[in-house]
MARKE-576334 format. One line per field, with one value per residue (C-alpha): residue number from 1; x, y negated, z. Coordinates in steps of 0.1 Angstrom, whole numbers, plus 5000, padded with zeros to 4 digits. Layout:
BEGIN
k	[NUM:...]
px	[X:...]
py	[Y:...]
pz	[Z:...]
***
This chain:
BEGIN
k	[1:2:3:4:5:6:7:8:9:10:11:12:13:14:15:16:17:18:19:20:21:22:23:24:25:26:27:28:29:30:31:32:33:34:35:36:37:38:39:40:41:42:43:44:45:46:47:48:49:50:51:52:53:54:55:56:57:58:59:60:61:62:63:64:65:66:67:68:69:70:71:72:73:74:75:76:77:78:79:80:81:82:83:84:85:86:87:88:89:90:91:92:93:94:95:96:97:98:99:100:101:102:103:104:105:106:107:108:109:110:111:112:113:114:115:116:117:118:119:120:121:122:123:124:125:126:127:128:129:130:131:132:133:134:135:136:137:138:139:140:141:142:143:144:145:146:147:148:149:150:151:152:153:154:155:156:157:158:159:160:161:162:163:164:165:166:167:168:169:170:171:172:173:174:175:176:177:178:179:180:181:182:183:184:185:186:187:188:189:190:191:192:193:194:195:196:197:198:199:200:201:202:203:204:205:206:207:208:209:210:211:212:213:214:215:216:217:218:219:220:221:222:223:224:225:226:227:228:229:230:231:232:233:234:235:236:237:238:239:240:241:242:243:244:245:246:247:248:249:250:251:252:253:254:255:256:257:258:259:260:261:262:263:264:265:266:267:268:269:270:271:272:273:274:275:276:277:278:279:280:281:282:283:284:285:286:287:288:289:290:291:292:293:294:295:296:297:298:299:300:301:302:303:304:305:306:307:308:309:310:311:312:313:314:315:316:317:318:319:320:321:322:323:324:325:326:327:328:329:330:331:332:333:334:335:336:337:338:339:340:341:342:343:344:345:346:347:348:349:350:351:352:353:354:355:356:357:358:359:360:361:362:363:364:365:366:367:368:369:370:371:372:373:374:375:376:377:378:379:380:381:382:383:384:385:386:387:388:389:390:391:392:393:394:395:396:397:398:399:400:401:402:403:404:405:406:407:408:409:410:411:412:413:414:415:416:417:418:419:420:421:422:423:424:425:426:427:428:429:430:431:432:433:434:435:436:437:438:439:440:441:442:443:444:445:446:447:448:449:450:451:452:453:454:455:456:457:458:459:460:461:462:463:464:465:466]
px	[5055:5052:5015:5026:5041:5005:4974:4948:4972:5011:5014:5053:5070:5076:5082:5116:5148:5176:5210:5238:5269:5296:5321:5339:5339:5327:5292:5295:5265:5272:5305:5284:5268:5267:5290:5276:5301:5307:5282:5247:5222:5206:5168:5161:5133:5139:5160:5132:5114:5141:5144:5107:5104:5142:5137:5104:5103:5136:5140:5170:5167:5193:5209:5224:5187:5175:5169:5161:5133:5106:5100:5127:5126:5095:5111:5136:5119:5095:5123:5136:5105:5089:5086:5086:5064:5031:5013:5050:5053:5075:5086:5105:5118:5128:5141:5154:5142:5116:5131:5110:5123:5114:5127:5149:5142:5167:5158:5144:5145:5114:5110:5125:5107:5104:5078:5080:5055:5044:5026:5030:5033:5000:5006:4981:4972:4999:5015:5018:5000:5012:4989:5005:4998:5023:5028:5048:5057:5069:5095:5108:5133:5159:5147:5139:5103:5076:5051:5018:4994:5003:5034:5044:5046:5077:5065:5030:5037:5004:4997:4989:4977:4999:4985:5004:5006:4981:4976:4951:4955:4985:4981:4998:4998:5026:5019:5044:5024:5008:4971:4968:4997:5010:5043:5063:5073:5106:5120:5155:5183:5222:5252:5282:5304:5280:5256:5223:5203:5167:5159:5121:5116:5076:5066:5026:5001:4967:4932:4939:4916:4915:4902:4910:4870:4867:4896:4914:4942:4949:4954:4983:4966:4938:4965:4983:5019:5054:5087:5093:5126:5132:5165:5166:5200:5210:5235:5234:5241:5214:5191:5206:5206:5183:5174:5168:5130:5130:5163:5181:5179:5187:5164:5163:5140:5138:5109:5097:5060:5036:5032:5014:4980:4976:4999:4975:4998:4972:4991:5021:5052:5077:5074:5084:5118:5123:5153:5151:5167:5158:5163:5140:5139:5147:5120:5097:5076:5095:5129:5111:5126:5109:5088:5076:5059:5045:5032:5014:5003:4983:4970:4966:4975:4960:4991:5014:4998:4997:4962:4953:4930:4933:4913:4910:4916:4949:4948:4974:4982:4957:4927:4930:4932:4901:4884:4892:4885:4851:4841:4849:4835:4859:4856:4851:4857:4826:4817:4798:4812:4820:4801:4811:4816:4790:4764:4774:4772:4740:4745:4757:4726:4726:4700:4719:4740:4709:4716:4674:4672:4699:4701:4682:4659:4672:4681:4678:4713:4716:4752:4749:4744:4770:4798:4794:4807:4840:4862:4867:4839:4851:4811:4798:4816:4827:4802:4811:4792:4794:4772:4746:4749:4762:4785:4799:4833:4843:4858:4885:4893:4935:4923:4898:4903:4917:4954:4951:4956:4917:4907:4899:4868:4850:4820:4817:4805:4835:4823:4835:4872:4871:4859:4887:4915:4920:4916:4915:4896:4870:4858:4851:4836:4800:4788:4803:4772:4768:4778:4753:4757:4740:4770:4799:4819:4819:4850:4843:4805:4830:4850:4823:4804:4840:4839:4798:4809:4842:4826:4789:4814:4833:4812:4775:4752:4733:4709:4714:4724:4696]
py	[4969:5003:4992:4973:5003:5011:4998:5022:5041:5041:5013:5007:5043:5048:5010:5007:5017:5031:5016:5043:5044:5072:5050:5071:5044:5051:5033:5005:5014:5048:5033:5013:5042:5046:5075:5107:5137:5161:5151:5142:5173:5191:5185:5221:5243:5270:5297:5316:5297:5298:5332:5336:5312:5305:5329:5316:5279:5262:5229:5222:5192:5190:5162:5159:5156:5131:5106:5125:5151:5135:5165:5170:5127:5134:5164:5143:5113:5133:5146:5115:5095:5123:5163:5192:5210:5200:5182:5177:5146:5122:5087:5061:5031:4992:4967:4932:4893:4872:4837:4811:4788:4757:4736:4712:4721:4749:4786:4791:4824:4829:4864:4899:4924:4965:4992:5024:5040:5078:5100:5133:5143:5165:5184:5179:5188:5167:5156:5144:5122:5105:5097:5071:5049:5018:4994:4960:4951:4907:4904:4871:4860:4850:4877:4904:4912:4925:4896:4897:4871:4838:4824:4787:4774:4755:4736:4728:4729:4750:4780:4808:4841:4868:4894:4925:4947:4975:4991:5022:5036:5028:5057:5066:5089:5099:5115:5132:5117:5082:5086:5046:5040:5081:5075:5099:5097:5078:5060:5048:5057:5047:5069:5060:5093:5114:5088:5083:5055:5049:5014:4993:4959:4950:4914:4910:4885:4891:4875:4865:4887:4856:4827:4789:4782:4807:4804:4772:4774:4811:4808:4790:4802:4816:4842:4866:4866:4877:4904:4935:4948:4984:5006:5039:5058:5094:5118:5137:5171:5170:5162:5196:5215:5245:5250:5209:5204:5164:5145:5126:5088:5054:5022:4985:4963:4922:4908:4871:4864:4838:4824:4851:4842:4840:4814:4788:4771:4764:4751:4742:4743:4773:4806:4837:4858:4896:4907:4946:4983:5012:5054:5084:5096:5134:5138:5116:5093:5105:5089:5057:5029:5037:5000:5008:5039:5024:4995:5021:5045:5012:4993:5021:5055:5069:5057:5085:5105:5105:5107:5136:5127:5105:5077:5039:5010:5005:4981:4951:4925:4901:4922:4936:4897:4886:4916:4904:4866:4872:4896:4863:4836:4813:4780:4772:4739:4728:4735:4761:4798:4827:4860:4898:4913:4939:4936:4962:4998:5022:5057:5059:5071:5079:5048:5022:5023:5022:4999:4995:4987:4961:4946:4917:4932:4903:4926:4956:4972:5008:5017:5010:4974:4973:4984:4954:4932:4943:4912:4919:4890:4861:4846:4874:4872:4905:4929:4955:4978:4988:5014:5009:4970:4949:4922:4891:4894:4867:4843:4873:4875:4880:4906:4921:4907:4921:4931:4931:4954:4962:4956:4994:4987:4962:4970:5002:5014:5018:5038:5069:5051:5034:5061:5081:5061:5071:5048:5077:5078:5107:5086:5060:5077:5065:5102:5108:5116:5083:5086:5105:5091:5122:5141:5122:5128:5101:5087:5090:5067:5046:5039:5033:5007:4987:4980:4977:4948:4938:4927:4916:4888:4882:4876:4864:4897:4901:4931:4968:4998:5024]
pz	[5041:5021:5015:4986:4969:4948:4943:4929:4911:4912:4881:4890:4879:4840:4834:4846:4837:4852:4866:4864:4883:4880:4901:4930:4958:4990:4995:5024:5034:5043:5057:5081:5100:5134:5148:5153:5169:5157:5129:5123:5124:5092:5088:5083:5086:5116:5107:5108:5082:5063:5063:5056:5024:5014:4980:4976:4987:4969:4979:4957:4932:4905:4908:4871:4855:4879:4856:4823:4837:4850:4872:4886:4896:4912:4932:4945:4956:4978:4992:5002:5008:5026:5027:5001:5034:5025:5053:5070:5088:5084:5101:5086:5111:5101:5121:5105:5109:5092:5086:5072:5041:5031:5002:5011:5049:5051:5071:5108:5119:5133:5145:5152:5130:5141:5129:5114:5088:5095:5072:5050:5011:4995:4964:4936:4903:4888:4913:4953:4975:5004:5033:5058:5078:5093:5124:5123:5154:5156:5183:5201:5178:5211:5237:5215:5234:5216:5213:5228:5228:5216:5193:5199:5157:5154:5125:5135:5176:5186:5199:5171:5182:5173:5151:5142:5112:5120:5084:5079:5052:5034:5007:4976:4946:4925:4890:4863:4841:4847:4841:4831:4812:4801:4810:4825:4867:4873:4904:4890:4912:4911:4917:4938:4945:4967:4974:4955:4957:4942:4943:4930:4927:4928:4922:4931:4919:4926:4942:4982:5004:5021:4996:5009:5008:5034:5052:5049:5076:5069:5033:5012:4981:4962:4945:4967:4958:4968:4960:4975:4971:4983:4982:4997:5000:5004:4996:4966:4987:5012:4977:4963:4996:4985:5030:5033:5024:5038:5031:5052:5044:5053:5037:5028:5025:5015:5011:4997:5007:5018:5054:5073:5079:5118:5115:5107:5079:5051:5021:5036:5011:5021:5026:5043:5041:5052:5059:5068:5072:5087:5085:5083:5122:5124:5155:5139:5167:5196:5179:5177:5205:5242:5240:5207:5214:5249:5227:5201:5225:5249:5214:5190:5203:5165:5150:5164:5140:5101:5084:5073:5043:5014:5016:4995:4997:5015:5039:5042:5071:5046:5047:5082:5094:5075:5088:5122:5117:5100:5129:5154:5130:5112:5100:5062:5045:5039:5081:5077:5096:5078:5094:5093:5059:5070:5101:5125:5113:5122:5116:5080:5056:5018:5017:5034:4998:4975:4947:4942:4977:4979:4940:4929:4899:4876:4851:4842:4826:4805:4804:4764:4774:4798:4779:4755:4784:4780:4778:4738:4733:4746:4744:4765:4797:4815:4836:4856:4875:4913:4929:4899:4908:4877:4888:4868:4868:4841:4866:4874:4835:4850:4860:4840:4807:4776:4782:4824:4846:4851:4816:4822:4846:4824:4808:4827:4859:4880:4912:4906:4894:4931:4954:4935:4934:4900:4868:4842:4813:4828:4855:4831:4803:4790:4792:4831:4851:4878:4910:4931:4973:4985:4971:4990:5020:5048:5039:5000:5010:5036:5000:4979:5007:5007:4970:4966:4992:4983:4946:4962:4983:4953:4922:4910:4912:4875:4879:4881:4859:4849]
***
């Protein structure tokens, strides 16, 4: 779920605006909280800690100039989402339903949805990262069991294979300043008497990992698409508690999205409705419920930890499926079997990447010539370069093209941008040195591999940049 919370860069914070509520009601929500005697414990560091760091660690956030310093917005919402304690980790649980909804069919609830997402803020220059990773686990809709093998489809009557959210990484970056757009940090929150809620509402459009050619009864669509709409709600004391580095805080989430690929519904009409809440767990993994953890610990025991490095691209319950399907062969339309993005991996070598090894010489690209493939001329088509291997990108002009969101990438060569996560101008400047593979980590050549591949399956390959 959180995955859809950035892509390369935060793009959602500094083009919203605020809602404002000095009313004095008490918040249902809060209302609608379990009992806890005498009351619910204080997320505080040991005494000792506090002792230790209270005069120079103050975890207060001012509450009044939430929403006019940028700052002190950015303060707060690590707070809640996370941990002022660099490298602190942090849970947060959901539980809810998935119903499906058809026009003029009416809703079938169709599962019991639980997972949680773990992972811990970074400071950098700038600003925070958050490195998590999350599980989604699909539940009988009448028993409440955690589903393991097949799922009978009520609307198609077969057997689908149940396929779980298992995303690594599911990494974001929050900046004061946005380093594509400039604008200031801001996650709008509402005020109801001592409650604060911050609240986002994403809407995503954007190329299906999983493109009906290949995969014809896992995809409704060419386009991805669907609405996430999150809430998170805490009080305004536990934000301005100067001991409290992680907030206390309870979540919704409702999302609108497309059937889920296992399913095997192709481009049948209707489509998918969330319907989840959920809290930050003081203990973290050990709060989580006791067939949860036993589930995690026999399928994926790595996911009672968070990462502990930033790495790109996220992965979502799209890409993680095709990565499966392709490793088992699926069918296409035209017959034919899609194969494994990538034969399986030798130990990785700085020459396994090189662009002279793998490029067809077609032509030959200086970064001069590149740049005049921008999008601006409608004639020329758009070109951009991957690992010093020039892609046609002109069929993804909604993306690329003058005005879109990647308009930034065209005509240049975007390694450095990807490996980086980071669509500022340095990365993309003519006069940046290229991207040397000797010089990157494992993880930072990992990167850069998904994306040489990612745009090798993608688009027509043109030559190579010298």
């Amino acid at each position: 779920m959180w995955v859809v919370q950035t892509t390369l860069i935060s793009r959602k914070f500094g083009t919203v605006h605020a809602g404002h509520d000095d009313g004095h009601h008490e918040s249902p929500w809060r209302a609608a909280r379990p009992p806890r005697s005498p009351r619910r414990p204080r997320w505080r560091c040991a005494q000792a800690d506090v002792e230790r760091r209270v005069d120079s660690d103050n975890y207060a956030v001012n509450t009044a100039t939430l929403q006019e310093d940028p700052a002190t917005n950015l303060k707060g919402w690590i707070k809640t989402r996370g941990s002022l304690v660099p490298g602190r980790e942090v849970v947060y649980w959901f539980t809810g339903d998935i119903h499906a909804y058809v026009d003029n069919g009416g809703a079938t609830r169709l599962f019991r949805f639980e997972g949680y997402n773990i992972g811990r803020c970074v400071p950098q220059e700038g600003g925070w990262r958050l490195l998590t990773r999350e599980v989604g686990l699909y539940r009988d809709a009448e028993t409440g069991e955690i589903l393991h093998g097949e799922w009978q489809n009520p609307f198609t009557n077969r057997l689908n294979e149940v396929v779980h959210v298992w995303n690594d990484p599911v990494n974001q970056e929050f900046s004061l300043v946005s380093r594509r757009t400039g604008r200031p940090f801001l996650v709008p929150t509402t005020r109801s008497g001592k409650d604060i809620y911050w609240h986002m509402e994403l809407f995503l459009r954007y190329p299906n990992p999983l493109p009906r050619s290949e995969f014809p009864e896992s995809s409704a669509s060419n386009l991805y698409q669907s609405a996430e709409l999150f809430q998170f709600f805490c009080e305004e004391s536990d934000l301005a508690d100067a001991r409290l580095d992680s907030a206390p805080c309870q979540l919704s989430w409702v999302r609108v999205s497309q059937w889920l690929p296992w399913m095997n519904m192709g481009s049948r009409p209707g489509r998918l409705v969330y319907h989840c809440r959920g809290k930050k767990l003081e203990h973290g993994f050990a709060d989580l419920p006791e067939d949860v953890r036993a589930y995690v610990q026999r399928e994926h025991p790595e996911y009672q930890q968070a990462p502990q490095a930033f790495t790109a691209p996220n992965e979502t319950s799209w890409t993680y499926f095709r990565k499966m399907i392709t490793e088992r062969g699926a069918p296409r339309i035209d017959g034919s079997v899609a194969a494994p993005d990538a034969p399986p991996s030798t130990p990785p070598s700085p020459r396994r990447l090189s662009p002279l090894d793998q490029a067809p010489v077609l032509r030959r690209f200086t970064r001069a010539d590149l740049a005049q493939y921008d999008g601006s001329d409608a004639g020329r088509g758009i070109y951009i370069s991957v690992n010093r291997r020039v892609f046609d990108v002109t069929s993804g002009a909604r993306n690329y093209g003058r005005g879109q969101p990647y308009n930034v990438l065209a005509g240049r060569d975007a390694s450095k941008a990807l490996v980086r996560a980071d669509l500022s101008p340095r990365w993309l400047d003519l006069n940046e040195p290229l991207i040397v593979i000797d010089d990157l980590s494992e993880d930072e050549r990992a990167v850069l591999e998904h994306w040489t591949r990612y745009f090798a399956d993608s688009y027509p390959e043109i030559g190579y940049l010298v």
